[in-house]
C-alpha positions, 0 to 999 in steps of 0.5 A: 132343226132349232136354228130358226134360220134353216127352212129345208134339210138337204141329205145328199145321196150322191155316195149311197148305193142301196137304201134298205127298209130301215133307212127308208124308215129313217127318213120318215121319221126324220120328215116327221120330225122336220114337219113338226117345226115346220121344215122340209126335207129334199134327198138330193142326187140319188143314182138311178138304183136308189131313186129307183128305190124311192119311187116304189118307196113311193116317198116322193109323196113326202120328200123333194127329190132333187137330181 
C-alpha cells in the first residue's frame, strides 16, 4: 500500500468457495485502509455463491466487483 505506483488492489476470488462474517470483515477494513492513501479495491472473479454473498453483503456499495 506505500509504493506510490499502485492505485488499485485486485484480490481474486476465483478459488474461494464461502465467504463468512469475518472475511467480509476483512475487507472492510482492508478497503478502509486502502481509501486512507487514496487506492481502491476490486474483488475479482467471485463464483456465483460467493458474489451471492457479496451483494447481500451489499459490498458492492464499497469494492468493484469484477467477473
Amino acid at each position: 500500500m506505500k509504493d506510490a505506483k499502485t492505485r488499485s488492489i485486485q484480490i481474486d476470488l476465483a478459488n474461494v468457495s464461502y465467504m463468512d462474517s469475518s472475511a467480509l470483515g476483512m475487507l472492510m477494513l482492508l478497503n478502509e485502509r486502502v481509501g486512507e492513501v487514496g487506492k481502491t479495491v476490486t474483488l475479482y472473479k467471485p463464483n456465483p455463491k460467493v458474489r451471492q454473498i457479496l451483494d447481500i453483503a451489499k459490498m458492492g456499495n464499497l469494492f468493484k466487483i469484477d467477473c
